[in-house]
C-alpha positions in Angstrom: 0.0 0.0 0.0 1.4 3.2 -1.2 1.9 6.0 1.6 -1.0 8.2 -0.3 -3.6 5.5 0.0 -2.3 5.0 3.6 -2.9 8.0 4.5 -6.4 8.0 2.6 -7.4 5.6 4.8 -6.7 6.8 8.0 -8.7 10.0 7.0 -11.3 7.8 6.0 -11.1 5.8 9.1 -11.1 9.1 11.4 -14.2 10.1 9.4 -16.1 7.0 10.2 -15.3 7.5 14.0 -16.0 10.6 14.0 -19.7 10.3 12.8 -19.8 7.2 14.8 -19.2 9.4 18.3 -21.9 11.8 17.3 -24.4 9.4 16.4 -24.3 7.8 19.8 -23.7 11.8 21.3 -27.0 12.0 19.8 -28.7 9.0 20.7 -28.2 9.5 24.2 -29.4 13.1 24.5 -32.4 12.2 22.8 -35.6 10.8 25.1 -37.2 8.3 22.4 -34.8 5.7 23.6 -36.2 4.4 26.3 -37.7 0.7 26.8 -41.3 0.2 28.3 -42.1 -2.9 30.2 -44.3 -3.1 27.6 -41.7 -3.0 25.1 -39.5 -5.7 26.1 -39.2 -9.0 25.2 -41.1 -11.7 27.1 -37.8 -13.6 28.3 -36.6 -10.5 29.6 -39.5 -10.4 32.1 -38.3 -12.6 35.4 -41.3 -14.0 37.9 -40.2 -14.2 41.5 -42.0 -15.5 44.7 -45.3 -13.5 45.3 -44.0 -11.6 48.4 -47.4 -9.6 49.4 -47.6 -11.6 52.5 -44.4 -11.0 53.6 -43.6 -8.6 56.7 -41.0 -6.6 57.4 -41.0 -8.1 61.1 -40.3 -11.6 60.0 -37.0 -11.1 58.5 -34.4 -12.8 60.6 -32.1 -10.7 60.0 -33.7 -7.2 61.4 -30.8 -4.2 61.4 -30.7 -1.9 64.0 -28.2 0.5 65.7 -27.0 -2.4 68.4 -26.0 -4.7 65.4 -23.6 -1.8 63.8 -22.3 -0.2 67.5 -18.8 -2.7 67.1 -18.1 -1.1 63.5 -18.8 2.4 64.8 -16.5 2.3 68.1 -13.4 1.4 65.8 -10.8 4.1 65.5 -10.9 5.2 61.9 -7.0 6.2 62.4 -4.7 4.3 62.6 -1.7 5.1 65.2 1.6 7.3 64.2 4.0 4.8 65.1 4.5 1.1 64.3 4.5 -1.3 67.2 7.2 -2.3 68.6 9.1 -5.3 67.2 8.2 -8.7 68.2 11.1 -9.5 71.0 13.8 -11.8 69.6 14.2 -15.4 70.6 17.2 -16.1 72.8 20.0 -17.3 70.8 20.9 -21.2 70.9 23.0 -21.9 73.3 25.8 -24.1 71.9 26.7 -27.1 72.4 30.3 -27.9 74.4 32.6 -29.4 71.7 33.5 -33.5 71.9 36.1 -33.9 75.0 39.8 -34.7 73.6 39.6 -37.8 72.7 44.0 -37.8 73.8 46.0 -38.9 76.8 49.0 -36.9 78.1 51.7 -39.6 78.3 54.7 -36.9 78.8 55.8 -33.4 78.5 59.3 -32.1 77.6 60.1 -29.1 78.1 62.7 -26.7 75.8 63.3 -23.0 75.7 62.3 -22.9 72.1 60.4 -26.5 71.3 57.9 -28.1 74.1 56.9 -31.3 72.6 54.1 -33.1 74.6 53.8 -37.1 73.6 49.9 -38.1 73.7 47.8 -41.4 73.3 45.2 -40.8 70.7 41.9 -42.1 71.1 43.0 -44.8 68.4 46.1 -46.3 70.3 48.2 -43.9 68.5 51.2 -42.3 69.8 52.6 -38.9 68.3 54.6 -35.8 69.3 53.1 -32.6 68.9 54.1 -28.8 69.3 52.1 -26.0 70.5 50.0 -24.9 67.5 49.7 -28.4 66.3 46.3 -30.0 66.0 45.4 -33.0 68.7 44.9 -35.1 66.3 43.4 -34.8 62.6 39.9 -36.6 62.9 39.5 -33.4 65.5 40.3 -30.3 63.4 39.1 -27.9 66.3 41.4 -29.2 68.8 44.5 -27.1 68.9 47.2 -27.1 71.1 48.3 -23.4 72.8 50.4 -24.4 75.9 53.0 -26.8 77.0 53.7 -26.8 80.2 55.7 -29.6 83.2 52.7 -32.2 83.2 50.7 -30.2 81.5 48.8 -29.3 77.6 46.4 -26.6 77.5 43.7 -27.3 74.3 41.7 -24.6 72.5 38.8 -26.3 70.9 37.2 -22.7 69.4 35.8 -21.0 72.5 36.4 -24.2 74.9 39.5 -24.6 77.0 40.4 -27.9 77.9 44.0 -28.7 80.0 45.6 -32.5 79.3 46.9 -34.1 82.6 49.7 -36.0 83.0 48.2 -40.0 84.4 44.8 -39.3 82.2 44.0 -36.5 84.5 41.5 -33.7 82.9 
């Protein structure tokens, strides 16, 4: 379609809206338009329940000021703050870590290199150095201090001091 026939059409097709917007403009300012009971068609026309009997006093359902006095005594504001905050739960309190599962078999103490011999839990015997880890199925047990008869474990926030003779 060639842009001058285009644009042809769209005049055309304002035209026809146009005209159609008036005719209805028209149409509804007019009073000829309205439908009589007379006038409309019979399956329009719906027969309910002959309710010429009926009182007003035997409807269940009777409304009176007492049924609406809850609605009326709400606030119809709502407050200028927020509520405080639900309070928060106590944390969890954690769990003491596994004991050592290690025996303090000896100590001997250097100037520069304490070495402490212990008993793993598996029969094991090895030689560790401050800093070392107890043992490696335990990653959290560390050892800080060497001291005469004595090895002083950090296991994270638990302290934990090897005995010489199985002591704890």
């Amino acid at each position: 379609m060639s842009p001058r026939r285009f644009r042809q059409f769209l005049i055309l097709l304002s035209l026809l809206l146009l005209v159609t917007a008036g005719g209805v403009l028209w149409w509804g300012m007019s009073d000829d338009h309205s439908v009589t009971i007379d006038q409309q068609p019979a399956a329009a026309v719906v027969k309910g329940p002959d309710l010429s009997n009926v009182s007003v006093k035997d409807d269940p359902l009777e409304l009176t000021t007492e049924s609406f006095a809850s609605t009326w005594e709400r606030p119809l504001r709502r407050a200028l703050y927020d509520p405080p905050p639900p309070p928060k739960p106590p944390p969890p309190e954690k769990k003491p870590p596994p004991p050592v599962r290690a025996t303090l078999m000896a100590t001997m103490i250097e100037t520069d290199k304490s070495m402490a011999m212990l008993r793993l839990g598996n029969g094991d015997v090895v030689f560790r150095q401050a800093g070392d880890q107890v043992s490696p199925e335990d990653e959290t047990a560390v050892i800080v201090e060497i001291k005469p008869g004595l090895v002083v474990v950090h296991q994270g926030e638990h302290v934990t001091e090897l005995k010489l003779n199985g002591g704890r």
